[in-house]
C-alpha positions in Angstrom: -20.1 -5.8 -83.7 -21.2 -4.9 -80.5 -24.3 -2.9 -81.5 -24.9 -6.9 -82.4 -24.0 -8.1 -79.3 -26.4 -5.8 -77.4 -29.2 -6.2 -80.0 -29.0 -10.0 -79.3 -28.6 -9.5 -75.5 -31.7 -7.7 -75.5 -33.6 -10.2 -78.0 -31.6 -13.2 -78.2 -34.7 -14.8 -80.3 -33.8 -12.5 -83.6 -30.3 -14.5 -83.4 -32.3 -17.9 -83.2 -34.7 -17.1 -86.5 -32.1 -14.7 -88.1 -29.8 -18.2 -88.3 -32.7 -20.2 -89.5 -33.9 -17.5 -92.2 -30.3 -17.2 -93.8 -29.2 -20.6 -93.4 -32.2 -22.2 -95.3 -31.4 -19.2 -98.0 -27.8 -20.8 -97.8 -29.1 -24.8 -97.9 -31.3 -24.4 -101.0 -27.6 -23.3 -103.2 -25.9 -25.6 -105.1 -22.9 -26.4 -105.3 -23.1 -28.7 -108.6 -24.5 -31.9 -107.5 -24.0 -30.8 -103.5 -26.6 -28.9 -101.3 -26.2 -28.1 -97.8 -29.9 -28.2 -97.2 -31.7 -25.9 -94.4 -30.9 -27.8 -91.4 -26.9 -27.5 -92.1 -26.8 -24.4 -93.7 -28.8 -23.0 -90.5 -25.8 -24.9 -88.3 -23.1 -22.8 -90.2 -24.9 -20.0 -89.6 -25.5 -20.3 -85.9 -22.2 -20.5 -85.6 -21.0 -17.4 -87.1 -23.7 -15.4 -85.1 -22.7 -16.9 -81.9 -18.7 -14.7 -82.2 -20.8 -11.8 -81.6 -22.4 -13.4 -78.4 -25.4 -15.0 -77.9 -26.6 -16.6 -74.9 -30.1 -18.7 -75.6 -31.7 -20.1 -72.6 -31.0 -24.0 -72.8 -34.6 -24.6 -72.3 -35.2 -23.4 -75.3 -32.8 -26.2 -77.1 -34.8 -28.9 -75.3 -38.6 -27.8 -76.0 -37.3 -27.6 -79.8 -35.7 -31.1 -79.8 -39.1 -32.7 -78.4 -41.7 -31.3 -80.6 -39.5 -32.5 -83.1 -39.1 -36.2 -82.0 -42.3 -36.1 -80.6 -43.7 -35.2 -84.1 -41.6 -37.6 -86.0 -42.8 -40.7 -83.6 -46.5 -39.6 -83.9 -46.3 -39.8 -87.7 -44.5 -42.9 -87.4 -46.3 -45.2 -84.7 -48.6 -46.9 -86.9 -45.7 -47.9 -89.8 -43.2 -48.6 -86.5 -45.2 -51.2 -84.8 -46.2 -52.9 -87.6 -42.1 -53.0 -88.7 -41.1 -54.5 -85.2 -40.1 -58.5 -86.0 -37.3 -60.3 -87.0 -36.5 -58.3 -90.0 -35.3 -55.4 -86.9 -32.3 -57.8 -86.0 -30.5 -55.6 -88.9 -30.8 -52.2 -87.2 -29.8 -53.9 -83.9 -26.5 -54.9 -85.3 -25.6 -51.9 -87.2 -26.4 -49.8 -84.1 -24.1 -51.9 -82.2 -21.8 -51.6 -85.0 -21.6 -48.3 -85.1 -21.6 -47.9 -81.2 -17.7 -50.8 -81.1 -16.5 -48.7 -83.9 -16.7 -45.5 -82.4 -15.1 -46.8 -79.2 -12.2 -48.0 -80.9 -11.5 -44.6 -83.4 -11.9 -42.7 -79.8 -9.5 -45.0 -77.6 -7.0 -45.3 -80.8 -7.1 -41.8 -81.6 -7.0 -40.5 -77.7 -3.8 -43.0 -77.6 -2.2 -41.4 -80.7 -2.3 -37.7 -80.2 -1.9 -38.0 -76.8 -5.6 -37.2 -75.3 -6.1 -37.4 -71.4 -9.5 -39.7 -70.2 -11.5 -36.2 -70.3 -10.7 -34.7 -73.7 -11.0 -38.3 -75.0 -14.1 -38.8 -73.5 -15.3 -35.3 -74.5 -14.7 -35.8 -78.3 -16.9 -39.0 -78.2 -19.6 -37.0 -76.9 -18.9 -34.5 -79.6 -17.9 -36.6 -82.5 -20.8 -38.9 -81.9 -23.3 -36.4 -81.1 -24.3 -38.2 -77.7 -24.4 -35.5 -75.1 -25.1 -37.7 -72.2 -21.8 -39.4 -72.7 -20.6 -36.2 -71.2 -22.5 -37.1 -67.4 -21.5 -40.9 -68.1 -17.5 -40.0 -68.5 -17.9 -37.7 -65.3 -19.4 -39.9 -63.3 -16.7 -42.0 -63.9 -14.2 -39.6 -63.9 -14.9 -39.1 -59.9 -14.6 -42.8 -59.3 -10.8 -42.8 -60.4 -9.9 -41.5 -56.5 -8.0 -38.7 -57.9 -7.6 -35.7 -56.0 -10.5 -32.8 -56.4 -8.4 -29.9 -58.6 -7.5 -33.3 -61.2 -10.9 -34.6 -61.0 -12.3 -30.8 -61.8 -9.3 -30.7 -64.6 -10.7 -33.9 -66.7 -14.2 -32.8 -66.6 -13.7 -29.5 -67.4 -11.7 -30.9 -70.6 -14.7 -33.6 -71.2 -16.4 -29.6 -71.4 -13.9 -28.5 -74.3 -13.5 -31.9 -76.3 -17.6 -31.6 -76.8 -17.3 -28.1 -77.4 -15.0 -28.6 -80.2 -16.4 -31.8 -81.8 -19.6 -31.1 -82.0 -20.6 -29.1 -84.5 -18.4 -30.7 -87.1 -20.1 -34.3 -85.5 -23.6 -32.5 -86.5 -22.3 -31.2 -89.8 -20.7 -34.6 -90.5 -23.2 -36.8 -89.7 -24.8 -34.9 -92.6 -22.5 -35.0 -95.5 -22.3 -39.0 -94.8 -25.6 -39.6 -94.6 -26.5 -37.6 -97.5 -23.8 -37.4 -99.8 -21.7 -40.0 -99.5 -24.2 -43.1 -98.7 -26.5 -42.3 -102.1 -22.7 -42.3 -103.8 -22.1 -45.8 -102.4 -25.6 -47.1 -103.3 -25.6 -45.5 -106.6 -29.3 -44.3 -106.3 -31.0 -41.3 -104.2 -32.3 -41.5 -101.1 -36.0 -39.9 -102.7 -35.2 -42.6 -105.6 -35.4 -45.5 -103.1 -37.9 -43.9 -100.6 -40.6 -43.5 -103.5 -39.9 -47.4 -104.4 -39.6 -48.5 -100.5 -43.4 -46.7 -100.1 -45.0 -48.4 -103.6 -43.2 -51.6 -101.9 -44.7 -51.2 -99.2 -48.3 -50.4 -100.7 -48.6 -53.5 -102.5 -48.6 -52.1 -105.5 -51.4 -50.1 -105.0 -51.3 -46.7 -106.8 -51.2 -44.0 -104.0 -51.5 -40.0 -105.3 -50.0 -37.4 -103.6 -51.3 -34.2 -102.6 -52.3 -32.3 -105.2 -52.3 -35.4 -108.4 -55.3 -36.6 -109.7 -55.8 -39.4 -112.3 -55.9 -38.3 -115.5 -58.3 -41.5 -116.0 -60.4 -41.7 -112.6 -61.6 -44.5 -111.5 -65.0 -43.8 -110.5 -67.1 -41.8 -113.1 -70.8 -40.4 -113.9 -72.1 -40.2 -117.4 -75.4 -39.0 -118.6 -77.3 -41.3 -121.4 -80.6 -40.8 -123.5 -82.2 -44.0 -123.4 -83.2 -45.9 -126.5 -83.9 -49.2 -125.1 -87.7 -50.1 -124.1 -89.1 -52.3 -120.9 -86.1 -52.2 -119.0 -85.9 -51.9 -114.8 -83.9 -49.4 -113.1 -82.6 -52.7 -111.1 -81.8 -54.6 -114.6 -79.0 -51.7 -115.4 -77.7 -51.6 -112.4 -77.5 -55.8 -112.1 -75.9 -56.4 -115.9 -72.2 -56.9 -114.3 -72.9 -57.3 -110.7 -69.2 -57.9 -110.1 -68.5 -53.7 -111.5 -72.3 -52.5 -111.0 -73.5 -49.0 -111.9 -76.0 -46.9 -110.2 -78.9 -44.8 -112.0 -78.6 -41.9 -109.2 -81.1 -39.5 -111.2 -84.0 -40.2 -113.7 -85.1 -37.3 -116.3 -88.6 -37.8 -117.8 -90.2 -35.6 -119.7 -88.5 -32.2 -118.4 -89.2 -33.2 -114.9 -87.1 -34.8 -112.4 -88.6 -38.1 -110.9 -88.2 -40.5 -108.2 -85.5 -43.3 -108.7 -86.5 -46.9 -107.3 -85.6 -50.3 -108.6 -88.7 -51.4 -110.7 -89.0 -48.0 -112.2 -89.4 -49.2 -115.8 -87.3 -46.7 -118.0 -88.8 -45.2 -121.3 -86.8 -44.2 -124.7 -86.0 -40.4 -124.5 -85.3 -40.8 -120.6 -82.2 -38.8 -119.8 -80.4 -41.1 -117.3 -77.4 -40.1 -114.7 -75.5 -43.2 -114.5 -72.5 -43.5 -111.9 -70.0 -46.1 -111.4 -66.3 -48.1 -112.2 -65.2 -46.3 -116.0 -65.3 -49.9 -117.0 -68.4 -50.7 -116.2 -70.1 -47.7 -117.2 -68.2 -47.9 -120.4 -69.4 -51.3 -120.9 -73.2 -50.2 -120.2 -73.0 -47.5 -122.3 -73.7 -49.2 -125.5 -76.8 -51.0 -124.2 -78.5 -48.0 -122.6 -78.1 -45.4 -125.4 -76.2 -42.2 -126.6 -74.4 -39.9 -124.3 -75.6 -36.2 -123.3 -74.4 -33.3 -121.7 -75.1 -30.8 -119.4 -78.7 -31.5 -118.8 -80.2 -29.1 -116.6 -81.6 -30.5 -113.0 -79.1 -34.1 -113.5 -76.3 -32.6 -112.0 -75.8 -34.3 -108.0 -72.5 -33.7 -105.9 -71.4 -36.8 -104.3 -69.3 -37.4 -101.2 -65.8 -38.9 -100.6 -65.5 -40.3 -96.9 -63.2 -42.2 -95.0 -64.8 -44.4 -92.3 -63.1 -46.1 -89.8 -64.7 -49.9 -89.6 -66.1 -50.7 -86.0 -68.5 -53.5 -86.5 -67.4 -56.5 -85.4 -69.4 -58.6 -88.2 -67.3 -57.3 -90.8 -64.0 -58.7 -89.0 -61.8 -60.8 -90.4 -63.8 -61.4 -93.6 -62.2 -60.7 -97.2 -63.8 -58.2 -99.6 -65.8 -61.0 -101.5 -67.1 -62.9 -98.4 -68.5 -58.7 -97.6 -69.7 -58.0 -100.9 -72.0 -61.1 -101.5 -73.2 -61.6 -97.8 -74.2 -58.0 -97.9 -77.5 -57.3 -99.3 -78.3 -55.0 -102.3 -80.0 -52.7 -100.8 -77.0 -51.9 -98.1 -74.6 -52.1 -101.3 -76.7 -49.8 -103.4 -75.0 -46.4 -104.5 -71.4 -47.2 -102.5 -68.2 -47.8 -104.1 -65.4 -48.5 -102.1 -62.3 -47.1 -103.4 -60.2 -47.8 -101.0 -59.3 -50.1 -98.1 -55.9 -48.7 -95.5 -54.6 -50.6 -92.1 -52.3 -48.5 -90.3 -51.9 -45.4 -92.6 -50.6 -48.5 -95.2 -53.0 -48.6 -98.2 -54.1 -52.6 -98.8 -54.7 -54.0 -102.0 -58.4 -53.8 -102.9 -58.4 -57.5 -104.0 -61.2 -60.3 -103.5 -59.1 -62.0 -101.5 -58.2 -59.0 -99.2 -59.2 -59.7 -95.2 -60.7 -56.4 -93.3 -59.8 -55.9 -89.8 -61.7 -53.6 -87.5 -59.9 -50.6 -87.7 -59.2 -50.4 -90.7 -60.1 -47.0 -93.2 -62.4 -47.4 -95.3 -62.8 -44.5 -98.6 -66.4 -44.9 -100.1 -67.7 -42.7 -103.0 -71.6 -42.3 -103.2 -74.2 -39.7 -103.2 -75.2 -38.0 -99.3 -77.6 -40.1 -98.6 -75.9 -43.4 -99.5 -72.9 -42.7 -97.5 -74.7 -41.7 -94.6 -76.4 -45.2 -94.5 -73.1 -47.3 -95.2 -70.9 -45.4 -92.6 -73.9 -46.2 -89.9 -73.3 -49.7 -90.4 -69.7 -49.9 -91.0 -68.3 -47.6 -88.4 -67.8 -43.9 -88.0 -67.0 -41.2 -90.3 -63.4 -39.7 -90.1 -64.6 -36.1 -90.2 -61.4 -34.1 -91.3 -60.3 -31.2 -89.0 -57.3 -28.6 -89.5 -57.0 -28.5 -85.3 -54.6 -30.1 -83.4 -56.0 -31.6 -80.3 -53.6 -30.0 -77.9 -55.1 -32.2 -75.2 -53.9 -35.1 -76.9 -50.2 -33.5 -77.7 -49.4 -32.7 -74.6 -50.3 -35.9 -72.6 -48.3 -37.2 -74.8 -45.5 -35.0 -74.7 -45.4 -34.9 -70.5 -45.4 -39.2 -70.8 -42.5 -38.6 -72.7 -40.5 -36.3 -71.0 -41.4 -38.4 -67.5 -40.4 -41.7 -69.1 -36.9 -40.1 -70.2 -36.2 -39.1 -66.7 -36.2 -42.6 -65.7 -32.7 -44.2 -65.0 -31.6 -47.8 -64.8 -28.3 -48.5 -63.2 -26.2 -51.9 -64.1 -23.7 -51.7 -62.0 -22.1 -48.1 -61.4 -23.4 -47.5 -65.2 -26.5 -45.4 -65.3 -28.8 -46.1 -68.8 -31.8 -43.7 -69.4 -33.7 -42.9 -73.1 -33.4 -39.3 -71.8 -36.0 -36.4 -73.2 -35.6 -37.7 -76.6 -35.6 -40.9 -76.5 -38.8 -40.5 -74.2 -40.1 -38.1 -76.5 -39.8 -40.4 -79.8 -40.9 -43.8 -78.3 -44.2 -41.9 -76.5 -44.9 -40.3 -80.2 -44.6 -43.7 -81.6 -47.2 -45.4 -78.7 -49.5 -42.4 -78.5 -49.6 -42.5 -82.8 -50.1 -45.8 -83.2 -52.8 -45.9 -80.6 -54.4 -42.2 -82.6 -54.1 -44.3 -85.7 -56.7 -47.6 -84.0 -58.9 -44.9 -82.4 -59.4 -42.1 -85.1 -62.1 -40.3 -82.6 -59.6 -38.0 -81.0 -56.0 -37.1 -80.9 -56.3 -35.2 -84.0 -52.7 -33.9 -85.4 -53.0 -32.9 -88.8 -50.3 -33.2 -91.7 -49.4 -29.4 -92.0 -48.9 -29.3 -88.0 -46.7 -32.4 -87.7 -45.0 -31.2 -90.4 -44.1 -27.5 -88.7 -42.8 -29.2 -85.4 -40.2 -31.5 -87.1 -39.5 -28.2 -89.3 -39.1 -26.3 -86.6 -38.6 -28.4 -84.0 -35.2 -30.0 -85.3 -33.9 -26.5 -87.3 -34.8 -24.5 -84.0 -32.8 -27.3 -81.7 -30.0 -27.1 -84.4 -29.5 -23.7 -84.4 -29.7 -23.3 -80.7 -26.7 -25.8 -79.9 -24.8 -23.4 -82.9 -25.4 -20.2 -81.2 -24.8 -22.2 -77.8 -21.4 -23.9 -78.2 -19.8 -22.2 -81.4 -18.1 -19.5 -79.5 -16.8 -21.9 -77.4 -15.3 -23.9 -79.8 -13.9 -21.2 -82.1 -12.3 -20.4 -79.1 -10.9 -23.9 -77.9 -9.7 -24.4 -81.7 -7.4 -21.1 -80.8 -6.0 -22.4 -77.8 -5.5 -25.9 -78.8 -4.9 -25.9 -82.2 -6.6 -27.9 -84.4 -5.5 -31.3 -83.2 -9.0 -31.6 -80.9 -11.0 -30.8 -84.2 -8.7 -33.3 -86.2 -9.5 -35.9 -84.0 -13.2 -35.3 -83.9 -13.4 -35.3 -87.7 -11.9 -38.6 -87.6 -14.4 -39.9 -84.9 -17.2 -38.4 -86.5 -16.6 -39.8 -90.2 -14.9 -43.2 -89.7 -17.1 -45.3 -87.7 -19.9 -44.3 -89.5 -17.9 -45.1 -92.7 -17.1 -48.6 -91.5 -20.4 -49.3 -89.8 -22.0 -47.7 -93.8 -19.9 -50.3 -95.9 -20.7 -52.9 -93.2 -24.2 -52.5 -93.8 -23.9 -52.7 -97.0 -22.2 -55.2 -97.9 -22.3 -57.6 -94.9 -25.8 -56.2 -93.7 -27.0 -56.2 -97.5 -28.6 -53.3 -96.9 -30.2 -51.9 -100.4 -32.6 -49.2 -100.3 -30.5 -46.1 -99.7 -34.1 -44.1 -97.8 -34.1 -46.7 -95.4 -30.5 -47.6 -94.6 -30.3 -43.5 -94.2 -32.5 -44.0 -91.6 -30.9 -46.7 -90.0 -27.2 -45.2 -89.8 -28.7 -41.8 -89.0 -30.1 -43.5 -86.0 -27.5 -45.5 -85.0 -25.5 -42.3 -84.4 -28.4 -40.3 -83.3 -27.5 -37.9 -85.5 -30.8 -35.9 -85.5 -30.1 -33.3 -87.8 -28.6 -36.1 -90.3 -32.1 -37.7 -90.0 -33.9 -34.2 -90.5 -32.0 -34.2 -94.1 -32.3 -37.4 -94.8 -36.6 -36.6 -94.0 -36.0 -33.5 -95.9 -34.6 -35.8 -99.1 -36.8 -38.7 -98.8 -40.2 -36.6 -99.4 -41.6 -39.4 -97.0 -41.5 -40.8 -93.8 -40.1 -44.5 -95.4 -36.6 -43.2 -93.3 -38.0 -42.7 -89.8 -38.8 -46.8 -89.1 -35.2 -47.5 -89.3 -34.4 -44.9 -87.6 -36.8 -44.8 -84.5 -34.8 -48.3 -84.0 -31.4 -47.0 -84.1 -31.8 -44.2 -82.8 -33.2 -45.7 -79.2 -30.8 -48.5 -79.5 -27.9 -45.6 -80.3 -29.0 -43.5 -76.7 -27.6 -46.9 -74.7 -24.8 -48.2 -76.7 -23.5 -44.6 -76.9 -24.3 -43.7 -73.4 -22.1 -46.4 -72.5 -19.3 -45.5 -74.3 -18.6 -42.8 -71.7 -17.1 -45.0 -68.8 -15.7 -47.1 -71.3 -13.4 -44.5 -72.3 -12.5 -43.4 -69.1 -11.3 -46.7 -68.3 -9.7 -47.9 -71.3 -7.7 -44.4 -72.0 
């Protein structure tokens, strides 16, 4: 192996995508109803490679981690402020939960086997997969007034308790979050995240990328006219509440002008375009249908305009419709109305906000005209505005170098909690001012990919020599322990949620206990199962709650072992 070791001491990056290229080959098997999934799989894996010897640059590790939170926050802003309330007062508990429960498996346990304050401590910032429990339990560890070679002795074992913990606090995290909660709830987390996002929706049917109605709303039909001494305007006003529009008049071979009080003739080859209901229901009156009439075809548009006028504020869809004149109206169907990146139902009744999405459907020059009294046009780009990313990412990163002391206790969000909570401002402020901070789908999508398997794989090539080795020289008692303080709180703080908590939709509380342990490869799986972003609310909660409670846990230890 050491033609390995020297390959990766040359080019310590092959080891970083060699892990992530065989352990997503390893997460897609399955074993019956179980699959480790890519982020796991990609754990194992960096652990193997690391017994060769890999050193990655820690850097690395934290430049992963925040395009990943960073990425999951931006996404998430708009659906996260509109969440915050009293129905949070849930994810505040079970984070709290979670954060008592741990203290006591860690203090029990330490007591047990015999742990001193720094392996005790160390396993808790293993087991729990909170790293800066580590500084806390130090810094605490010096205020004992124990000589300097004792003092050196406890942190160094707060060193090998992590070491050993913490991939099997990763890895577990994992299997409870994704295998055993959906067994407790009885359905799958995709089953509840596709019920939590029509919820959510109103009922409104949403399509996914690539699905298309097999019955679209909005159609265009081509008629030969029968009728006699009928307007243009008289077609189009038969239903005003589903109008139609006559984009195209064919008379006698030639193509002429459309207006309102052009009187149509029999033999007059019509394109009509409009609601399938309504142009069903015209049908009948204006004659039989035709196809594929030279010179009547016309492309129309689909655009998404953001609404900016102030005199459309606060007015429901009626109050717009019958205050806005004809003329405005003509040749513009609204299909649909979304606040927030959450689509509203497109009822009567419905009130528009400024800022809110509007989809119209017309010809060119119809949807130029609307969208330059509505708003502006969202005009789609496949760019990221890197401008825009990075502000956001240094306002992150600044805000988690901020500490707070109470008392001797220092509290900070740290990189990723700065990271996640400047996502979530900077994309819900993207999502009111759609003019710049472009981030498109397919980007955000590679940095949590990449971001979170990148960070995993890191911390596997990074710290699974160390524990293979720890695991030799201690026996297995250290790893023992961890597995205990890994699964049980988060067992106890699960079937408190559920049954005390009531929580019921097994996306969201997947989320939530994810969170709570900031277990960020849990919540990559749990993203990777949901097919959504339904989990990420919860957990954005949890998970900022989880970097204080936890944080704390580190004197707490010290003290009560």
């Amino acid at each position: 192996m050491e033609w390995l070791h020297e390959l990766f001491k040359k080019s310590p990056e092959i080891a970083l995508f060699l892990s992530l290229a065989v352990g997503y080959a390893i997460g897609k098997i399955k074993f019956g109803k179980f699959q480790l999934g890519g982020v796991a799989g990609s754990l194992l894996v960096a652990v193997l490679v690391s017994q060769v010897g890999v050193h990655i640059d820690p850097g690395v590790k934290a430049v992963l981690f925040a395009l990943f939170i960073y990425a999951v926050g931006y996404e998430s802003g708009p659906q996260f402020f509109n969440s915050l309330g009293k129905q949070s007062i849930r994810e505040i508990i079970l984070a709290a939960i979670l954060a008592l429960t741990g203290l006591a498996t860690v203090v029990i346990m330490a007591k047990l086997f015999g742990l001193d304050k720094g392996l005790a401590a160390g396993v808790a910032a293993g087991g729990l997969t909170q790293s800066a429990i580590i500084g806390t339990a130090g810094d605490a560890i010096t205020k004992l007034g124990l000589d300097a070679a004792e003092v050196a002795r406890l942190q160094g074992n707060v060193a090998v308790g992590y070491a050993v913990t913490y991939v099997f606090g990763s890895f577990g995290a994992i299997i409870v979050c994704v295998n055993i909660l959906p067994k407790l709830m009885g359905r799958s987390i995709r089953e509840d995240a596709i019920k939590a996002e029509t919820a959510m929706q109103a009922g409104v049917k949403v399509l996914g990328p690539g699905q298309h109605a097999a019955l679209p709303e909005l159609v265009g039909r081509l008629y030969e006219i029968t009728q006699s001494k009928i307007t243009v305007e008289e077609v189009e006003n038969l239903d005003p509440a589903t109008a139609v529009t006559i984009e195209r008049v064919k008379r006698g071979g030639q193509v002429i002008e459309v207006n309102p009080q052009l009187e149509l003739q029999p033999h007059d080859i019509v394109l009509v375009v409009g609601r399938r209901e309504a142009v069903v229901s015209t049908s009948g009156f204006l004659g039989k249908e035709v196809y594929a009439v030279e010179g009547m075809e016309l492309t129309m548009q689909h655009r998404d305009v953001v609404l900016s006028n102030k005199e459309f504020h606060n007015k429901s869809v009626e109050e717009i419709r019958t205050q806005t004149a004809g003329g405005v109206r003509h040749g513009i169907f609204v299909v649909q109305i979304s606040r927030m990146g959450r689509v509203l139902p497109m009822l009567p009744e419905t009130i528009v906000q400024v800022g809110d999405v509007v989809s119209i459907y017309g010809a060119e020059q119809d949807v130029k005209r609307v969208a330059s009294i509505v708003g502006y046009v969202i005009v789609p780009s496949a760019k990221t505005d890197f401008v825009y990313l990075g502000a956001g990412l240094v306002v992150g990163l600044l805000v988690g170098l901020l500490v707070a002391k109470v008392g001797s206790i220092p509290l900070t969000l740290g990189s990723g909690g700065g990271a996640l909570l400047s996502g979530l401002l900077f994309g819900w402020f993207r999502s009111k001012h759609q003019t710049f901070g472009e981030m498109p789908a397919g980007a955000v999508q590679i940095l949590k990919d990449l971001g979170l398997a990148g960070f995993v794989v890191v911390v596997g090539l990074s710290s699974g020599l160390q524990a293979v080795q720890t695991v030799k020289q201690q026996g297995f008692t250290i790893f023992g322990v961890g597995v205990v303080v890994t699964i049980l709180p988060m067992i106890l703080t699960m079937l408190i949620g559920r049954y005390i908590l009531r929580y019921d939709n097994t996306a969201i509380f997947a989320g939530a206990l994810s969170g709570s342990r900031s277990a960020n490869p849990a919540f990559g799986e749990v993203l990777d199962k949901a097919e959504n972003s339904i989990p990420t609310v919860p957990f954005a909660i949890t998970y900022a709650l989880a970097n204080v409670f936890l944080t704390l846990l580190g004197p707490l230890i010290v003290a009560l072992v």
